[in-house]
PAZAPA-4460 file (N, C-alpha, C; in steps of 0.05 Angstrom, whole numbers, plus 32768, in hexadecimal, padded with zeros to 4 digits):
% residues 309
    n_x    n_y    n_z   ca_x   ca_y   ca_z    c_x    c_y    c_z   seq   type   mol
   8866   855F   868F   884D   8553   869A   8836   8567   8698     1      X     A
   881D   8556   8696   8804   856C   8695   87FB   8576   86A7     2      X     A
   87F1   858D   86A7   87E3   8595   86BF   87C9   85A0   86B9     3      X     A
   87B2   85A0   86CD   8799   85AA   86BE   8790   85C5   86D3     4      X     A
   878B   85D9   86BE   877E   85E9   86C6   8764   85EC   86CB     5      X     A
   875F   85FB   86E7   8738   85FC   86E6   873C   8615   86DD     6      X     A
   872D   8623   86D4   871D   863E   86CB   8703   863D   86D4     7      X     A
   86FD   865A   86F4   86F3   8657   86FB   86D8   8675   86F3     8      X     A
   86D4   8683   86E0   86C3   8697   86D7   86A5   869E   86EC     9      X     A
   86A4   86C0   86FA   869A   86BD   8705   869A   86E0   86FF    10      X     A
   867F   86EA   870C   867B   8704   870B   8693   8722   8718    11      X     A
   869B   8726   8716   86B6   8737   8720   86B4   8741   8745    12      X     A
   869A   874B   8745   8689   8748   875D   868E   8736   8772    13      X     A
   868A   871B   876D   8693   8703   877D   86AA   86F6   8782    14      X     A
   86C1   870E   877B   86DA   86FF   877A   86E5   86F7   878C    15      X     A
   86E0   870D   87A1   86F3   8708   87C3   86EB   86E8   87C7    16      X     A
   86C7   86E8   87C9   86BC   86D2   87D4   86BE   86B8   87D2    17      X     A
   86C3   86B6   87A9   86CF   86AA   8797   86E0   86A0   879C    18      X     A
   86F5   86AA   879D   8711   86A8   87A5   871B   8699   87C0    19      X     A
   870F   86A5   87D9   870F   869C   87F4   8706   867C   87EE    20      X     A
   86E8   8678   87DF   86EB   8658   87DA   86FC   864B   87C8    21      X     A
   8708   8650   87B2   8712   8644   87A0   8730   863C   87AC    22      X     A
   8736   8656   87C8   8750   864F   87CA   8759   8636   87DA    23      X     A
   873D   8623   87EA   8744   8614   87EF   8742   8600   87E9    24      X     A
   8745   8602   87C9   8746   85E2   87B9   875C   85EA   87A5    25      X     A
   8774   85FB   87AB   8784   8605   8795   879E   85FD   87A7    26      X     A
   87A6   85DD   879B   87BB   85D7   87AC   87D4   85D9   8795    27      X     A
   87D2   85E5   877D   87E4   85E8   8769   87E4   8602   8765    28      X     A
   87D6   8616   8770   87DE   8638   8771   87C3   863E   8767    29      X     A
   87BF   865C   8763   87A8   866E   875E   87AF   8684   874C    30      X     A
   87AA   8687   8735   87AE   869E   8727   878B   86AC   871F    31      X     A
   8785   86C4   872A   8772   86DA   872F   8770   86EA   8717    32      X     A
   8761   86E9   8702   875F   86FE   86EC   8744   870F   86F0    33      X     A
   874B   8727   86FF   873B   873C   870A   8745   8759   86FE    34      X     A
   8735   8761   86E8   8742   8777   86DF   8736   8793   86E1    35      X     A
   872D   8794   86F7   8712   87AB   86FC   8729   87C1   870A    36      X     A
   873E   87C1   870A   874B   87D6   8717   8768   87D3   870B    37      X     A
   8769   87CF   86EC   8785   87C6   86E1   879A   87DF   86D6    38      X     A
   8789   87F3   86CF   8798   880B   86DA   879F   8819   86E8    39      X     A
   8795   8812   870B   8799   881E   8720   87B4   8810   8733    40      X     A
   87B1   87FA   872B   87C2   87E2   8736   87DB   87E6   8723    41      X     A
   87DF   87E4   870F   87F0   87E6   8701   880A   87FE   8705    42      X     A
   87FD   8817   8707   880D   8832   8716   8811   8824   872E    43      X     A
   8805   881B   8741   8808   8819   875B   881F   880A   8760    44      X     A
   881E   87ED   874D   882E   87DD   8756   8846   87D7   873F    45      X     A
   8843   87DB   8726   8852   87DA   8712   8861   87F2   8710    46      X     A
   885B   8813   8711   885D   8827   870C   886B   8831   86FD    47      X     A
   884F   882C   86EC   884C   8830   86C9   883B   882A   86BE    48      X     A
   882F   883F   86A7   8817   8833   86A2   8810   8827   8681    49      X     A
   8825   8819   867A   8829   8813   865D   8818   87F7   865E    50      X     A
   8808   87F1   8652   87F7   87D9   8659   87EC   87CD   8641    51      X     A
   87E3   87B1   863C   87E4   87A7   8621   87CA   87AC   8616    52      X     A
   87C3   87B2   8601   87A8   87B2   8604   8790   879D   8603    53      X     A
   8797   8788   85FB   878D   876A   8604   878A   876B   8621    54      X     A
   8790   877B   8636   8795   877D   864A   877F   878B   8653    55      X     A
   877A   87A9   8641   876A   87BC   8653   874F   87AB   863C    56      X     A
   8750   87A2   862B   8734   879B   861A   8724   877D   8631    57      X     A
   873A   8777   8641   8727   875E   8654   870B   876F   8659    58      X     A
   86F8   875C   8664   86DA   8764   866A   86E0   8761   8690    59      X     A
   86DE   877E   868C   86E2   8784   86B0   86CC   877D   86C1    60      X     A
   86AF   8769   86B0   8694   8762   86CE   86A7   874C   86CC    61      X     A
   86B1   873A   86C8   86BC   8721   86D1   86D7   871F   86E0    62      X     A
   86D2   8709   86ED   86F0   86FC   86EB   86ED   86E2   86E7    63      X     A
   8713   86DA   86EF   8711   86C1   86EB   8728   86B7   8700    64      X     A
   8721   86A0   8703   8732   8695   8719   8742   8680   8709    65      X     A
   875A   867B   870E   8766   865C   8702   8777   8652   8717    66      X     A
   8770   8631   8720   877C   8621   872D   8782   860A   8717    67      X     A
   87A3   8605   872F   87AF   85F0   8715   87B4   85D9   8727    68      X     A
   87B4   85C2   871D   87B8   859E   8728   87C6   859B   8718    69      X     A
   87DD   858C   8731   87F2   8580   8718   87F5   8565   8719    70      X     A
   87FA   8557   8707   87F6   8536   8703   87EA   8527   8711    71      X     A
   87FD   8524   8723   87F3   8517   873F   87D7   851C   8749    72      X     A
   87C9   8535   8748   87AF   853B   874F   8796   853D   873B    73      X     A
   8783   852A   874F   876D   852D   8733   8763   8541   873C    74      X     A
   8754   8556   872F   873F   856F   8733   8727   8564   8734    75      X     A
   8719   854C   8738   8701   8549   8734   86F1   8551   8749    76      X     A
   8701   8548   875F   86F0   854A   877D   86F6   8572   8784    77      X     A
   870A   857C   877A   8702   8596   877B   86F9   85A1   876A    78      X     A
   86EF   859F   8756   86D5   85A7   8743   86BD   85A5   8750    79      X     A
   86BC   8589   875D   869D   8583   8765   869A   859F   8780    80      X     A
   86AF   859C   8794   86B5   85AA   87A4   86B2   85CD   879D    81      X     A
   86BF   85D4   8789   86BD   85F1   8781   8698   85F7   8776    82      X     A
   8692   85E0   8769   8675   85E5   8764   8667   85EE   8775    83      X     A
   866D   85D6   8788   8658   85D5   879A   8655   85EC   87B3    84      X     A
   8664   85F4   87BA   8669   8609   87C3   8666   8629   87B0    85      X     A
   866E   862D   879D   8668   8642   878E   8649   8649   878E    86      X     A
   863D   8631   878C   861C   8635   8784   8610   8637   87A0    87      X     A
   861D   8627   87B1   860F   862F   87D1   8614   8650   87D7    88      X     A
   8628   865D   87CF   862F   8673   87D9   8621   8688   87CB    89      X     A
   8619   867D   87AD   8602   868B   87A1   8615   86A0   878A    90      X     A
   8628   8695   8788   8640   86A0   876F   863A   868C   8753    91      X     A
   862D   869E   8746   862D   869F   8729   8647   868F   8715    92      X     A
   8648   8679   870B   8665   8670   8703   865F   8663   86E8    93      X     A
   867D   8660   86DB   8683   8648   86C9   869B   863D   86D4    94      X     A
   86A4   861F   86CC   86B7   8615   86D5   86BA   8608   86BB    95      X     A
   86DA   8609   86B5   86E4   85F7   869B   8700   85EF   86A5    96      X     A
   8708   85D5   869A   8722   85CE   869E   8733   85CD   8682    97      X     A
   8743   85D1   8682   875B   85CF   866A   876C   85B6   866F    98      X     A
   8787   85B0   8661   8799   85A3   8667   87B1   85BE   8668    99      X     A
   87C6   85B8   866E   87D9   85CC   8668   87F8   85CB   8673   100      X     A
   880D   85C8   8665   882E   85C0   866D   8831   85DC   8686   101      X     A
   8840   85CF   869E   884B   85DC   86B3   8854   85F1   869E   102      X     A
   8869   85FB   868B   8875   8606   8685   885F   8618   866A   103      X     A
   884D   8613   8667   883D   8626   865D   8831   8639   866F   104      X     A
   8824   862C   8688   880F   863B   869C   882E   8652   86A1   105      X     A
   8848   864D   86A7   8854   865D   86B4   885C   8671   869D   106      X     A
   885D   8671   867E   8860   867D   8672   8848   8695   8662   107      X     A
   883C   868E   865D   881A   8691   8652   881B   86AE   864D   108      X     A
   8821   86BB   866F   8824   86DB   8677   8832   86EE   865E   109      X     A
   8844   86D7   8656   8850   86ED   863F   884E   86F2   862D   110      X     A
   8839   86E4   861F   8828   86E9   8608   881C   8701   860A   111      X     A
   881B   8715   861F   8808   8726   8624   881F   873B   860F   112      X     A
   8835   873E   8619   884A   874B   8619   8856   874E   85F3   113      X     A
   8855   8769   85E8   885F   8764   85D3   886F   877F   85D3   114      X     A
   888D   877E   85BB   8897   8790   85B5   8887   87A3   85AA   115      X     A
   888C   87C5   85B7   887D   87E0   85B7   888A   87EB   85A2   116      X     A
   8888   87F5   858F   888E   8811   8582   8883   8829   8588   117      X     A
   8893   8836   8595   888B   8852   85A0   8890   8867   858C   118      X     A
   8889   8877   858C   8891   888F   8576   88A2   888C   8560   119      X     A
   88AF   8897   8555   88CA   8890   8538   88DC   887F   8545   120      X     A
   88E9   887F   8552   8905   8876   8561   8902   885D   857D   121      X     A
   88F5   885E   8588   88F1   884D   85A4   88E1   882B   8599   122      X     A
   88F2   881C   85AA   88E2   8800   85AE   88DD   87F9   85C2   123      X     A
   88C5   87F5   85CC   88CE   87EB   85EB   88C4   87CA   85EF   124      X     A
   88DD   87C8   85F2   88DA   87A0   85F8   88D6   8787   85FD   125      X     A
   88CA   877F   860B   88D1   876C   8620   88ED   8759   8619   126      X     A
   88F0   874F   8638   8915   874B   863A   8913   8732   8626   127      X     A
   88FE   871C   8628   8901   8701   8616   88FA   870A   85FC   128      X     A
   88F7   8719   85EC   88FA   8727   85D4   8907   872D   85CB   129      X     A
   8928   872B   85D0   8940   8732   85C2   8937   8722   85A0   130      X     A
   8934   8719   859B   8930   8713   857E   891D   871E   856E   131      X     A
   890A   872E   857C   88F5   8747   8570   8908   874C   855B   132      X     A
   88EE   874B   853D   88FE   8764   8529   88FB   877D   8530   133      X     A
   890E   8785   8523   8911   87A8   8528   891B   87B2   8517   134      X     A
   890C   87B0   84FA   8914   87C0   84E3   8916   87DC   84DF   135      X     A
   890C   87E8   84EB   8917   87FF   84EC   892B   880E   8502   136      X     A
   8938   87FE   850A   8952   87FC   851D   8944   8813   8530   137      X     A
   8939   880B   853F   8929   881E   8553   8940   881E   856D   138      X     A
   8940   8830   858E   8953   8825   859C   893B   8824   85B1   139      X     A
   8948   8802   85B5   8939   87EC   85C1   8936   87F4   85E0   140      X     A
   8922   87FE   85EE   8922   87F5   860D   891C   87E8   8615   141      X     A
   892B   87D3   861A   891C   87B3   8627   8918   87B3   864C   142      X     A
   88FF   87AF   8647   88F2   87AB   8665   88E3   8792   866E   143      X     A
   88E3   878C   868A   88DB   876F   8691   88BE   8780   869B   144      X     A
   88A8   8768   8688   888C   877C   868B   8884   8772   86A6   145      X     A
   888A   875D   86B5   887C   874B   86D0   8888   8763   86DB   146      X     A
   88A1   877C   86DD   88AA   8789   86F6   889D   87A4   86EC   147      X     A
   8897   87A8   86D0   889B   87C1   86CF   8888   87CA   86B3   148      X     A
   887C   87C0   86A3   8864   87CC   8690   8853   87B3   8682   149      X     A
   883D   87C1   8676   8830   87B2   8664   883B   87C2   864A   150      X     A
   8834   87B9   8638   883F   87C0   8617   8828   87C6   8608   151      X     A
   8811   87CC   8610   8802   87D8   8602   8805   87F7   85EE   152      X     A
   880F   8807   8608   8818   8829   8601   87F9   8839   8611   153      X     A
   8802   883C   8629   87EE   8845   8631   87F4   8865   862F   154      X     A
   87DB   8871   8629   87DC   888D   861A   87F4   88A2   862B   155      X     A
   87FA   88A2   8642   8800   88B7   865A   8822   88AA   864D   156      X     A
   8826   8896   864D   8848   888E   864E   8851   8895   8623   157      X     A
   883C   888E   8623   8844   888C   85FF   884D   88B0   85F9   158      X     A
   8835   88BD   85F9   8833   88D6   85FF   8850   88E5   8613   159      X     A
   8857   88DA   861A   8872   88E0   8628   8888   88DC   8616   160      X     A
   888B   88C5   8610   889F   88C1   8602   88A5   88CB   85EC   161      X     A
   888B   88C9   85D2   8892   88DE   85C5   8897   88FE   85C9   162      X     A
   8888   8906   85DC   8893   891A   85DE   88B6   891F   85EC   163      X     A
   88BF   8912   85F5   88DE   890A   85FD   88E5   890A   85E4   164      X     A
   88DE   88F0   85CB   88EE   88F0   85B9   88F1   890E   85A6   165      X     A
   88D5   8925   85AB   88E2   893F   859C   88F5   8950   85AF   166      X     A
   88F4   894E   85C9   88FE   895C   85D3   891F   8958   85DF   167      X     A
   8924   8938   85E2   8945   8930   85ED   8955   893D   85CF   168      X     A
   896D   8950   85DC   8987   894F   85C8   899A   8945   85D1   169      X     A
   89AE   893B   85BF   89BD   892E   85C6   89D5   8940   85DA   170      X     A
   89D8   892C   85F5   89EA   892F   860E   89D2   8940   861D   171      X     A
   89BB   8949   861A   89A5   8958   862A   89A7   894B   8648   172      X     A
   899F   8955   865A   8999   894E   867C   8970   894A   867C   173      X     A
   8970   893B   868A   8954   8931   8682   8954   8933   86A5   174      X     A
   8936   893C   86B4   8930   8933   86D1   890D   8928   86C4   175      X     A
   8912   8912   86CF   88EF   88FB   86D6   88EF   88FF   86F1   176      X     A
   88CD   8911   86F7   88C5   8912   8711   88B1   8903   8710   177      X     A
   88AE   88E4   8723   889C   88DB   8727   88A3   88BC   870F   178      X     A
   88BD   88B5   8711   88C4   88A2   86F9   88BC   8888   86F7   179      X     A
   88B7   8882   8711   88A2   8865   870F   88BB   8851   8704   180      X     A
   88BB   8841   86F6   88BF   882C   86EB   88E0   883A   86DB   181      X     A
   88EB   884E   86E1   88F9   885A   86C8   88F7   885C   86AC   182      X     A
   88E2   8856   869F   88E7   8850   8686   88DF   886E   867B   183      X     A
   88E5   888E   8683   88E2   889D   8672   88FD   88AA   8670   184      X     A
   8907   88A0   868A   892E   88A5   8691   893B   8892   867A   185      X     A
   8930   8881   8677   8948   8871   8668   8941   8870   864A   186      X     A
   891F   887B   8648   8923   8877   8623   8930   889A   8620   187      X     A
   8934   88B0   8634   893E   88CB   8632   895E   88BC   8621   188      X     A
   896A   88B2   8630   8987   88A4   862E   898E   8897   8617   189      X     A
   8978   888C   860E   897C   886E   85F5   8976   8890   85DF   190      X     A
   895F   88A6   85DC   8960   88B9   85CF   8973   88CD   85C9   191      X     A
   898B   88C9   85DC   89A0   88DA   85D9   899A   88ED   85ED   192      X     A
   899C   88EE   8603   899D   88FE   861A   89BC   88F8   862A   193      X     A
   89BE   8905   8631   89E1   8903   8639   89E0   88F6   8655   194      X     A
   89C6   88F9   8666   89C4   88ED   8688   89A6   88F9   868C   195      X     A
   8999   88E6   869C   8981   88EA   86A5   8981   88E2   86CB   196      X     A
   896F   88F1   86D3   8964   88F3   86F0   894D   88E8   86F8   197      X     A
   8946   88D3   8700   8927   88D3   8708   8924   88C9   871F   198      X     A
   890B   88CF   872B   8907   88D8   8745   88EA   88CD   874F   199      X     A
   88E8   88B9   8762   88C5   88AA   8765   88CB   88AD   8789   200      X     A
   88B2   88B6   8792   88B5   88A4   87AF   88A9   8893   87B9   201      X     A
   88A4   8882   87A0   88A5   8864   87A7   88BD   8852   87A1   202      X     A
   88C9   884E   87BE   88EC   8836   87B9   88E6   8828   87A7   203      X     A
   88C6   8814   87A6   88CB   87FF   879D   88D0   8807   877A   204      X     A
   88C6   881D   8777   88CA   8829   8755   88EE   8831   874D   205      X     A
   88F3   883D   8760   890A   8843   8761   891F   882E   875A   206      X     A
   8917   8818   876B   892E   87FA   8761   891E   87F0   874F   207      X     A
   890F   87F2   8748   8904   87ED   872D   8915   87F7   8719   208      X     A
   8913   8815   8718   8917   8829   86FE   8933   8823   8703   209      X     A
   8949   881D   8718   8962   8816   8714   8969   87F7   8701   210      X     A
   895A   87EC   870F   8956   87C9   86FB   895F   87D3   86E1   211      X     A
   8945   87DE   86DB   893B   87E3   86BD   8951   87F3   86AB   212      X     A
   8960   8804   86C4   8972   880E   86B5   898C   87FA   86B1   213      X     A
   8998   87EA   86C0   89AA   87DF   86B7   89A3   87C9   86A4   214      X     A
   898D   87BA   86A0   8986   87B3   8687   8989   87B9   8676   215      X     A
   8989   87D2   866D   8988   87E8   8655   89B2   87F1   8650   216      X     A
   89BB   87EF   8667   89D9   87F0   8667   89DD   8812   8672   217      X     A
   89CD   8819   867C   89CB   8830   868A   89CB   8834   86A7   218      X     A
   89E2   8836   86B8   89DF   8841   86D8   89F5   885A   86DD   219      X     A
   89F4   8866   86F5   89FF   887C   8702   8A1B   8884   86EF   220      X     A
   8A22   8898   86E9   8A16   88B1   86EC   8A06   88B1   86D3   221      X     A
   8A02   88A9   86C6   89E9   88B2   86A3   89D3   88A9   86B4   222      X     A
   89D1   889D   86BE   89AF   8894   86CB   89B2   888E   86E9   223      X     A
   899A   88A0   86F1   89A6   88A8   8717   8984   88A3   8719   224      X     A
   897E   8893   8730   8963   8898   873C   895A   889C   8759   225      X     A
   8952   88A5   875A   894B   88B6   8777   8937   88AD   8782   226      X     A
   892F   88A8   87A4   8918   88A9   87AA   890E   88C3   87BC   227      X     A
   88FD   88C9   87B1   88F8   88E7   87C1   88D5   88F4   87BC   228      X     A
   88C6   8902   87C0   88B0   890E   87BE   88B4   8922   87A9   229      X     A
   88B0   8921   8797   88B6   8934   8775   88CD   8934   8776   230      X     A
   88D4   894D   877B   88F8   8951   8774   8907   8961   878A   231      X     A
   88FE   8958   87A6   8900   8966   87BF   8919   895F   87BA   232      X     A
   892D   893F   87AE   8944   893B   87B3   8959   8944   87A2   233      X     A
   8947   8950   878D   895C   8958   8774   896D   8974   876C   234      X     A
   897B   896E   876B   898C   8988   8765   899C   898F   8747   235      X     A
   899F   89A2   873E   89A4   89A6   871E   898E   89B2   870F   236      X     A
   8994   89BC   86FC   897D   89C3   86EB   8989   89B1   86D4   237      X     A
   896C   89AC   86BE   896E   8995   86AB   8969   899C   8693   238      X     A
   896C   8996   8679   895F   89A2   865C   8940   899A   8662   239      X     A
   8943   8982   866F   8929   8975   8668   8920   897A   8681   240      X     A
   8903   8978   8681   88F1   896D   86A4   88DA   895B   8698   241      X     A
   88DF   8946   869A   88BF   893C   8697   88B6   8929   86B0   242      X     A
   889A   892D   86AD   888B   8921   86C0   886E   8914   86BB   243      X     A
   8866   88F8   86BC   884E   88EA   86B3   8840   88E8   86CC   244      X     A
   8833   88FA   86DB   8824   88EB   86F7   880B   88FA   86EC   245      X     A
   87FE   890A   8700   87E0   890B   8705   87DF   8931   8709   246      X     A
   87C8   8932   86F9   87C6   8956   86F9   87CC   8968   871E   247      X     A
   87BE   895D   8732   87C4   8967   8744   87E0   8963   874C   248      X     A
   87EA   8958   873F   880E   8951   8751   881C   8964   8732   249      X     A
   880B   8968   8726   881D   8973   8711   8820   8994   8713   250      X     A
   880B   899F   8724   87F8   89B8   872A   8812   89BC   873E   251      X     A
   8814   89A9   8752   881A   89AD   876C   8845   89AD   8764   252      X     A
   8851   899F   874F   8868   89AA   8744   8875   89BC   873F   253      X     A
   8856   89C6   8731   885F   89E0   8723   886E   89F5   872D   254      X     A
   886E   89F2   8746   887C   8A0C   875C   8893   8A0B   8755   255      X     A
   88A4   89F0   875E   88BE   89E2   875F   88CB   89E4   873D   256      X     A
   88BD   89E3   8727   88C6   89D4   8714   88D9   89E8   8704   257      X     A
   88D7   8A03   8707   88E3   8A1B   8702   8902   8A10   870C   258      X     A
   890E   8A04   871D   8926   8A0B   8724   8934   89F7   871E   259      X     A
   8929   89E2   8711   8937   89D1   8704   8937   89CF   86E9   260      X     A
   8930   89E4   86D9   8931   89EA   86C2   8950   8A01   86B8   261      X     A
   8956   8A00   869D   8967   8A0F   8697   8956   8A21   8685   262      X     A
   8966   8A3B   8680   8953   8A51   8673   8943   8A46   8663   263      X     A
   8949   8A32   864A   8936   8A2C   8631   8928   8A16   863B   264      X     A
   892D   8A02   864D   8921   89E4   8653   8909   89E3   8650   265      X     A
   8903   89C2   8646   88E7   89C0   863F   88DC   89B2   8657   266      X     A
   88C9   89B0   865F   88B5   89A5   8670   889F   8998   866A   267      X     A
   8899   897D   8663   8889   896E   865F   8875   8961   8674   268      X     A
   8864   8969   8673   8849   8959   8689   8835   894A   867D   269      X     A
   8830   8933   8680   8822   891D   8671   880E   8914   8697   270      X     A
   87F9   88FE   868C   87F3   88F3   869B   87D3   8909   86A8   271      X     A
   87C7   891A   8698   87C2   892A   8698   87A2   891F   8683   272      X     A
   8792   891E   8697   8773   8917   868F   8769   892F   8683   273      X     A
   875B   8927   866D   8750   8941   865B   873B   8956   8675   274      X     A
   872B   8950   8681   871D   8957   8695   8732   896D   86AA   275      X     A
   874B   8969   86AA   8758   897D   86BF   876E   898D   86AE   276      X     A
   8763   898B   8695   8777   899B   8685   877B   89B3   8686   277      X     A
   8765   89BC   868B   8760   89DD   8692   876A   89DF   86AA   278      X     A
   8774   89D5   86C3   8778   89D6   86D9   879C   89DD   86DD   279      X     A
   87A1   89C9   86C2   87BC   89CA   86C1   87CD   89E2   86B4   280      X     A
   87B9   89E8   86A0   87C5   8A01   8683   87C4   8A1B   86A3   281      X     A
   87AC   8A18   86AB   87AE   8A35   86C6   87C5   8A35   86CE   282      X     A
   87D0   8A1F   86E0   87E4   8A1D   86F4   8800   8A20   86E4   283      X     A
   8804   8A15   86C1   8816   8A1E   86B7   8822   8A39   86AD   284      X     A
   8808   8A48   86AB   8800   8A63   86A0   880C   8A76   86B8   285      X     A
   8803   8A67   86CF   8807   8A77   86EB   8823   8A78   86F7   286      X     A
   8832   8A63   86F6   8853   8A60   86F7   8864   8A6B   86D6   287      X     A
   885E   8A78   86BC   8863   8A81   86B5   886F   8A6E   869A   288      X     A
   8860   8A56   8691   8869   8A45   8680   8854   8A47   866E   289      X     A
   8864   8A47   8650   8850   8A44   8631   884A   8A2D   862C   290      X     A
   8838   8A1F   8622   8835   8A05   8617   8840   8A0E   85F5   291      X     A
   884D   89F2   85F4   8856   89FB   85D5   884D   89E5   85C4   292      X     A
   8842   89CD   85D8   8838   89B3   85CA   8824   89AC   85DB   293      X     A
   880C   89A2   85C4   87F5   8987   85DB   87F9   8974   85C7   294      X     A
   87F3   895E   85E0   87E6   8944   85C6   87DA   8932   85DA   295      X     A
   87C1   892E   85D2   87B0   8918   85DD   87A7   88FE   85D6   296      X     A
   87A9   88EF   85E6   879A   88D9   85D6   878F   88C2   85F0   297      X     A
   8775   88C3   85E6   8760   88B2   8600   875C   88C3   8611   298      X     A
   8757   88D8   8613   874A   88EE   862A   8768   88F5   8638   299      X     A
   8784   88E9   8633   8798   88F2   8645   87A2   890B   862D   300      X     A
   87B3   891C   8641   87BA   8933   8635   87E0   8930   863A   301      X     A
   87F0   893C   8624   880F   8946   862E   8811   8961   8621   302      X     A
   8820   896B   8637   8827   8988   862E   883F   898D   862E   303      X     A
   884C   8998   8619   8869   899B   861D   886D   89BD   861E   304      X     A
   887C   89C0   8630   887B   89DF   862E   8895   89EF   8638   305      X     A
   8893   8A04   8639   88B7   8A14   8641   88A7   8A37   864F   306      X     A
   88C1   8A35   8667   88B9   8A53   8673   88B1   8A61   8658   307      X     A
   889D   8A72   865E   889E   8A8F   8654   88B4   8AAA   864F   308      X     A
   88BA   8AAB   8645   88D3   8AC3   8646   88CB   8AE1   863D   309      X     A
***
C-alpha cells in the first residue's frame, strides 16, 4: 500500500519550533534530518566515528522534517494545517509530498551504508551486504551501521586501522583504550592478532562492541571487553595498545600506558587534531616514547610509536 510523504524543509535554526508544530499532525511518525552536530552525536551515541560521506556533504543551515500518512489518511488538511501555522510562527519553509511503499520509507536508511575498503586487507561491511564483491578477498568486518558506524572512513578510525594493519603479528595481544563500538578489537583479530582487550566506560559501547564481536565469530577469551575509565580495569601487558579518543585523554594516559606494554610494543594514538599535535609529541617525549610513524589526513593526526630504549 502507498503511503505519502510530507517533506517539510526549513532553516536548521527553527527546528525545535518546527518540529514541536509538525509533531502534531504526524499521526504516521516523524523522521528529523538535522545534521548540524553529526559528528558529535555520532561518538556520543553510536561510538564511532566512521561516517558516509553523503552524510557529512549534507548542507548543515537546513533541515528537514518528514511526516508519513498511510492510506487511510489524507494529508491535505495537515498540509493546510502545517502551512498555516509555519508562516504564523514566522518559519521560513517548503513543503512537498511524495508517494512512497511502507517498505521503502523503512528501508531508504541503507542506501547511506556501503561496503569500506580500508587499507590492503580490511572490509568493513554492513550485515545486509553479504553478497558485496570482494575481489580481492579482503577479511570482511561486518557491522550493523543503525548500532554502530557510518561507512564513509572517517579520518581518526581509518588512520587507526591502517596503522593496526602494519603493526598486528600474527597471535600478537592487542589492548583498545576507549573502544567504543569494538571495531579496532576485532579488525586487530580478523588481522591476525592472537586476542584483543578493549575497554570504554560507556556500558552502552561495551554491549555494543560485544554484539559486534559475535557477529564477526569472535567472543571471550580472543575478544574480552571491559567497562572501565581507560584501563583502570586492565591487567597484562600487550604487543599492541591502541587508542582513537581525544588529545587531552591521550596526554592524560600517557602515565598509565607504560605498564601495559611489553619491552618492544607499539602504541598507537589516533583521534588527534592537527592543532594539539604539539601538545601530544611533548607529553610523549616526556613519558619516554619515539614516534616512529605520522600520518594525517583532514587536520586529524596518528602516531605510532615505541618506548625509547
Amino acid at each position: 500500500m502507498d503511503w505519502t510523504e510530507v517533506c517539510i524543509t526549513i532553516n536548521a535554526a527553527d527546528t525545535d519550533r518546527a518540529v514541536s508544530l509538525a509533531s502534531m499532525a504526524a499521526p504516521g511518525g516523524i523522521y528529523i534530518e538535522d545534521y548540524r552536530t553529526l559528528e558529535e552525536e555520532t561518538r556520543e551515541i553510536a561510538h564511532i566515528d566512521l561516517i558516509d560521506e553523503e552524510l557529512l556533504a549534507k548542507d548543515r543551515t537546513k533541515a528537514r522534517i518528514h511526516l508519513y500518512y498511510s492510506p487511510e489518511t489524507s494529508p491535505n488538511e495537515a498540509l493546510a494545517y502545517l502551512s498555516e501555522r509555519l508562516t504564523a510562527a514566522g518559519i521560513a519553509h517548503e513543503i512537498d509530498t511524495l508517494i512512497c511503499k511502507s517498505e521503502d520509507w523503512e528501508n531508504n536508511w541503507k542506501a547511506y551504508f556501503h561496503p569500506l575498503p580500508v587499507g590492503r586487507r580490511l572490509l568493513i561491511q554492513p550485515l545486509w551486504r553479504e553478497d558485496a564483491e570482494n575481489p580481492e578477498n579482503r577479511a570482511v568486518l561486518a557491522l550493523e551501521p543503525g548500532l554502530a558506524f557510518g561507512t564513509g572512513g572517517h579520518q581518526t578510525t581509518r588512520l587507526c586501522l591502517e596503522a593496526l594493519e602494519n603493526a598486528v603479528r600474527p597471535g600478537c595481544t592487542v589492548l583498545d583504550v576507549g573502544c567504543g563500538s569494538g571495531i579496532l578489537a576485532i579488525a586487530a583479530l580478523l588481522l591476525g592478532a592472537g586476542s584483543a582487550v578493549g575497554v570504554d566506560i560507556d556500558a552502552l559501547a561495551v554491549k555494543t562492541a560485544k554484539e559486534n564481536g559475535r557477529r564477526n565469530g569472535f567472543a571471550e577469551p580472543a575478544l574480552t571487553f571491559l567497562k572501565g575509565n581507560l584501563a583502570d580495569d586492565v591487567s597484562g601487558q600487550y604487543d599492541v595498545v591502541v587508542t582513537n579518543i581525544v588529545a587531552d585523554v591521550i596526554i592524560q594516559f600517557l602515565r598509565d600506558v607504560g605498564k601495559f606494554m611489553k619491552p618492544d610494543s607499539v602504541f598507537i594514538a589516533s583521534g588527534i587534531i592537527d592543532l594539539r599535535e604539539g601538545d601530544v609529541l611533548g607529553a610523549l617525549q616526556a613519558h619516554g616514547f619515539a614516534v616512529e610513524t605520522r600520518a594525517e589526513d583532514g587536520g586529524w593526526v596518528c602516531l605510532v610509536c615505541r618506548k625509547a630504549h
